[in-house]
C-alpha positions in Angstrom: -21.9 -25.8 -6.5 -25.6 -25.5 -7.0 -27.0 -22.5 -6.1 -23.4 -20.7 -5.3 -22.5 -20.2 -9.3 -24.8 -18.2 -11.3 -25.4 -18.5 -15.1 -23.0 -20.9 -15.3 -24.2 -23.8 -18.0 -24.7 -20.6 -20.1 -21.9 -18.8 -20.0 -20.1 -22.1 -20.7 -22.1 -22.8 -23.6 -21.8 -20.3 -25.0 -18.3 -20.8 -24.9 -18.6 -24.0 -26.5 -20.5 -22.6 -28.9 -17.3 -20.2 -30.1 -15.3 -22.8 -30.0 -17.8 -24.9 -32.5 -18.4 -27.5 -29.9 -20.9 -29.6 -27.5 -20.7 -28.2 -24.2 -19.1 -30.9 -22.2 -19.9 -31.5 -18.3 -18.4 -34.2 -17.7 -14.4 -35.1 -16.5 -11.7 -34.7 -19.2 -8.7 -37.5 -19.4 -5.7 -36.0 -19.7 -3.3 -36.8 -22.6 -0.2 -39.4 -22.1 2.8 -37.2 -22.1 5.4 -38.5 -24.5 8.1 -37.8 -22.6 8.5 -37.7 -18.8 11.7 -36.7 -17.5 10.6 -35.3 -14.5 9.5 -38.5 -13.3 13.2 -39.8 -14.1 15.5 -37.9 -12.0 16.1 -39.9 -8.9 13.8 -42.4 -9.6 15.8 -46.3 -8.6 17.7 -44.1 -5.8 16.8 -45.4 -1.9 15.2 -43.5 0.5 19.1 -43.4 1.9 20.4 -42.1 -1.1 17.6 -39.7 -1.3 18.6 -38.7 2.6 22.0 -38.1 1.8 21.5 -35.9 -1.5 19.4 -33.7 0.8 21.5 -33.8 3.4 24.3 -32.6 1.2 21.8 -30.0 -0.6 21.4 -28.2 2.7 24.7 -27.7 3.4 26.4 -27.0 0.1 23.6 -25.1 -1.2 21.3 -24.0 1.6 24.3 -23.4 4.1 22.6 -24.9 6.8 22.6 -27.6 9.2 21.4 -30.9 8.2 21.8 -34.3 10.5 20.1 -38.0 10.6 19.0 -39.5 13.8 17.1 -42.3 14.9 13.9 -41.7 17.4 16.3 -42.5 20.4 18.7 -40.2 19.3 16.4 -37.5 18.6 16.0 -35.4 22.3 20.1 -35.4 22.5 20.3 -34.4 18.5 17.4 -31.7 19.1 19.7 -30.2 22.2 22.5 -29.9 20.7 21.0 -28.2 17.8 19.2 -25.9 20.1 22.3 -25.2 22.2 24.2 -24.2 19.1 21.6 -21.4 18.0 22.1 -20.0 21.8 18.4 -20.9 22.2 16.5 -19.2 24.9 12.6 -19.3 24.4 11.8 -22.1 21.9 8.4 -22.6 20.6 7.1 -26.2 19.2 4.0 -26.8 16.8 1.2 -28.6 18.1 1.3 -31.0 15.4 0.2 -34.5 17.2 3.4 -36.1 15.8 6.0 -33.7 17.8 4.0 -34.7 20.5 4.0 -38.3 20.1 8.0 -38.1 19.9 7.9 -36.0 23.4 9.5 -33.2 22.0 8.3 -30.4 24.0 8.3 -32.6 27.0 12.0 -34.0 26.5 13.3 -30.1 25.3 11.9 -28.7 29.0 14.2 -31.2 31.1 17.2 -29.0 29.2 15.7 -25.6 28.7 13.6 -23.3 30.8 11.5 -21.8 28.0 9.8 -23.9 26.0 6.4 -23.7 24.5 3.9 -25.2 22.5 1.5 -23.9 20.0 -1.8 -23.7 21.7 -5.3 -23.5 20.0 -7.0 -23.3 23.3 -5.0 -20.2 23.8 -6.1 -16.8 22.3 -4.6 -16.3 18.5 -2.6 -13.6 19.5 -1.0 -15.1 22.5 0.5 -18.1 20.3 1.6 -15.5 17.7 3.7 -13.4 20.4 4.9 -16.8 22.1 6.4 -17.8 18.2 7.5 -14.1 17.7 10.0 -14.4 20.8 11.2 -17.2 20.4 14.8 -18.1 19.3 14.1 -21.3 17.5 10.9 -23.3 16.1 10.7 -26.3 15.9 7.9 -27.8 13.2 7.0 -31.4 11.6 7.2 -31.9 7.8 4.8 -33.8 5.7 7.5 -33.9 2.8 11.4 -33.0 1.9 12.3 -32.2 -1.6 16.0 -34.3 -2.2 16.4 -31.9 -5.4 16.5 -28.6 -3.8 16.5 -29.3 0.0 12.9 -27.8 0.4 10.7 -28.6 3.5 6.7 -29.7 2.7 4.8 -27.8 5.1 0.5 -28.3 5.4 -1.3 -25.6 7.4 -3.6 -26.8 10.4 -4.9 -24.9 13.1 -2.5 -27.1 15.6 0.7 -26.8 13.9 0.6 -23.0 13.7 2.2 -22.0 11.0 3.9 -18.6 12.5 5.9 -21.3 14.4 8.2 -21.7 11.0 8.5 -18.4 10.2 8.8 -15.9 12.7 11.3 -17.3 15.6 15.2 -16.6 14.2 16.1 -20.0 13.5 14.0 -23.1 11.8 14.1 -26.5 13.1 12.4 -29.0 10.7 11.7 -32.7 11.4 11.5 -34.9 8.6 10.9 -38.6 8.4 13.6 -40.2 5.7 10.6 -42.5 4.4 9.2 -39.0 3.4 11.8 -37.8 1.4 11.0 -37.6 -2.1 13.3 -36.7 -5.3 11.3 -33.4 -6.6 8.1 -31.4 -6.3 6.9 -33.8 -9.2 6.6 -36.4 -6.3 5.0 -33.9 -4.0 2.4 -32.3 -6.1 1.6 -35.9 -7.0 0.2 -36.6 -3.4 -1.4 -33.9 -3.2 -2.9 -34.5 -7.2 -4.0 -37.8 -5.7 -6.0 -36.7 -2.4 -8.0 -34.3 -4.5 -8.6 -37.4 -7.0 -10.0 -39.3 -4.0 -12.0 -36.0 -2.7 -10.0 -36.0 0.3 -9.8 -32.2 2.0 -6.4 -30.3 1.2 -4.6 -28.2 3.6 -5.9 -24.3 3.2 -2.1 -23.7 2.6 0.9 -25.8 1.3 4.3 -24.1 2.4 7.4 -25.2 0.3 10.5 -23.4 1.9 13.6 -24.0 0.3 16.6 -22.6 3.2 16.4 -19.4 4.9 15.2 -16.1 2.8 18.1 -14.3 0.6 18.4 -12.2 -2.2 21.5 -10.8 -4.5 19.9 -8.3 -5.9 22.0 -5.7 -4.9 25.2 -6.0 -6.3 25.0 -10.1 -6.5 26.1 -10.0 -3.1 23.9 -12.7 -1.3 22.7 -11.7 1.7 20.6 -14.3 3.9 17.4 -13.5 6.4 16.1 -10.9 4.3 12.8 -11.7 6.2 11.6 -14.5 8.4 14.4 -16.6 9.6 18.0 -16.4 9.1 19.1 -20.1 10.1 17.9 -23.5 9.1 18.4 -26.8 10.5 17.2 -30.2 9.1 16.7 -33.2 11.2 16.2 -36.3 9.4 14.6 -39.2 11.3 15.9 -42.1 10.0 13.5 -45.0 11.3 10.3 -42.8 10.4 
């Protein structure tokens, strides 16, 4: 930060100096936590039992669709999901791992429009491709077993419009990548910055399709973005 921060030793000593202290530069360890009962919930449960309380999250809760696959049963599992929301034009991230399970390429033997996030394209063209679409399809880092919420890192391949603009969400999620809570999730991320590894510009953590009841308590869902959500877990990932 040399040269970019101005002032700075000063204005922190003379913090220090209100406070009746050295001014310390260096790292501070943080305290042991006496109790830690967010590390507890879920903790000796299976990644299967973690698969099946999200599954059950997102249906009873999230009133969505959630299913488990295997990598063979994933192109017929992905059609049939895509059939149900009366897909026409379906736009897939560019993330590397949609492409390395033939996605895009197995979703064009069963439907004419198909299309995959581009960076080679202009910005705008991938941004109208994702805003008439019918469904997007996107890859999750993470799944929250807790509250059913999808773990989304930004990159300029994966296109993040691809999750939020097209009517209905399809998210791909390893079961090996299901965690319990966000405790779990900010953890990873806590522990790349401790190794100076570079974060995503933006972390996404979308919990169902967007609803409100603040009119009336009357829950109404797709209040923006989209209005359906469907959860594919990949159960030899």
């Amino acid at each position: 930060m040399q040269g970019k921060i101005h002032n700075r030793d000063s204005f922190l000593g003379s913090l220090a100096k209100k406070l009746g202290r050295e001014l310390n530069t260096q790292g501070v360890e943080r305290p042991p936590l006496p109790h830690n009962p967010h590390h507890d919930v879920m903790a000796d449960f299976s990644q299967q039992q973690l698969a099946d309380v999200f599954l059950e999250y997102t249906k009873t809760n999230l009133n969505s669709l959630g299913v488990s696959c295997n990598k063979e049963e994933l192109s017929e599992t992905l059609t049939s999901i895509c059939t149900g929301f009366n897909a026409g034009k379906i736009v897939v991230s560019g993330d590397r791992r949609l492409a390395e399970l033939q996605v895009t390429n197995n979703l064009k033997l069963q439907f004419d429009d198909v299309y995959t996030w581009d960076t080679d394209q202009a910005h705008d063209i991938n941004i109208k491709q994702a805003e008439q679409a019918k469904v997007g399809i996107v890859f999750a880092e993470q799944a929250l077993a807790e509250s059913g919420t999808m773990v989304l890192y930004s990159a300029a391949s994966y296109g993040r419009s691809v999750s939020l603009l097209p009517e209905t969400s399809v998210f791909l999620i390893p079961q090996s990548q299901i965690v319990p809570r966000m405790t779990q999730a900010t953890k990873r991320l806590h522990d790349k910055a401790q190794a100076g590894e570079r974060l995503p510009s933006c972390i996404n953590f979308i919990s169902g399709p967007s609803s409100t009841a603040d009119i009336e308590l009357i829950k109404v869902i797709g209040v923006h973005g989209p209005i359906h959500a469907a959860y594919v877990v990949i159960a030899d990932m």
